[in-house]
C-alpha positions in Angstrom: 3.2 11.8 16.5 1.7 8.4 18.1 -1.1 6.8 16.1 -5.0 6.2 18.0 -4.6 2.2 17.6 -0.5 2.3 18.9 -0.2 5.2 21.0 3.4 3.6 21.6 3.8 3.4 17.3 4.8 6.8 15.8 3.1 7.2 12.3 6.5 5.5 10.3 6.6 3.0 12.6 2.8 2.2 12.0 3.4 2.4 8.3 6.2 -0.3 8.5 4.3 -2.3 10.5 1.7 -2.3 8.4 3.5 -3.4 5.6 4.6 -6.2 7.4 1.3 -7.3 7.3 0.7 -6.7 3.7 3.9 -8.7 2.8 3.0 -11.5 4.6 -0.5 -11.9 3.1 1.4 -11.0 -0.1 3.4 -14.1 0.7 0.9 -16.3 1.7 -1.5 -15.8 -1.3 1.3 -16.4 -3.4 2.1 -19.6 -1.8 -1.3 -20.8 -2.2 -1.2 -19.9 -5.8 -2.5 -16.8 -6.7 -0.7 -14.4 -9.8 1.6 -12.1 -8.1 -0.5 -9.7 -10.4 -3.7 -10.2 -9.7 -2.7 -10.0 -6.2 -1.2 -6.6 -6.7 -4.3 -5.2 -8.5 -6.9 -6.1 -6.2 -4.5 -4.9 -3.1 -4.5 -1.2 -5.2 -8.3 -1.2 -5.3 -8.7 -2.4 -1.8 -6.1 0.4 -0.9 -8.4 2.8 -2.9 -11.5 1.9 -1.3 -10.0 2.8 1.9 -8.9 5.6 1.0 -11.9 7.3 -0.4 -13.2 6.0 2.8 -10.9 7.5 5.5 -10.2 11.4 2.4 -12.6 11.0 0.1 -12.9 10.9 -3.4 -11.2 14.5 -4.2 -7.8 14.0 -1.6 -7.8 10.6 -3.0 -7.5 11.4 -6.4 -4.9 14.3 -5.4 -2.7 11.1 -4.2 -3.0 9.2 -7.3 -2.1 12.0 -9.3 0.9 12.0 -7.7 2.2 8.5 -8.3 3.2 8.4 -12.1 5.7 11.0 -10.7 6.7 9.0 -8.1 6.7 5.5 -9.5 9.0 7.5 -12.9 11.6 8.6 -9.7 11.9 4.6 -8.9 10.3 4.8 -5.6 8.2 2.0 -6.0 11.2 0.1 -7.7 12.9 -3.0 -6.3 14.3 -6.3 -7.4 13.6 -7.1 -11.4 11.3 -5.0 -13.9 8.9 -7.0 -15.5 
């Protein structure tokens, strides 16, 4: 499956693209000084809003239900625990 913006991209390769992009603005806001945490908590809600946006409130939910599971399997999990 090719994706509308990357006909080229198949979805995973969209995905990891994308998260290219995420780690570099990760990267950058960090080197300008913001916490690594606040960071990560207004990524999730930016995540959420588009979310909501593109499934709506009831999918969305559905997918966070799921991640407690997922985060307990170590699928989120790299690098130290803090």
């Amino acid at each position: 499956m090719t994706t509308p913006l990357h006909p080229e991209f198949t979805a995973a390769e969209d995905r990891r693209a994308a998260l290219t992009y995420v780690i570099e603005a990760f990267t950058e806001a960090m080197l300008a000084g913001v916490d690594p945490s606040s960071l990560a908590h207004v990524a999730l809600d930016a995540a959420l809003q588009e979310l909501v946006g593109a499934w709506g409130e009831e999918t969305t939910a559905r997918f966070v239900g799921e991640l407690p599971e997922r985060i307990r399997n170590g699928e989120f999990s790299f690098g130290s625990v803090h």
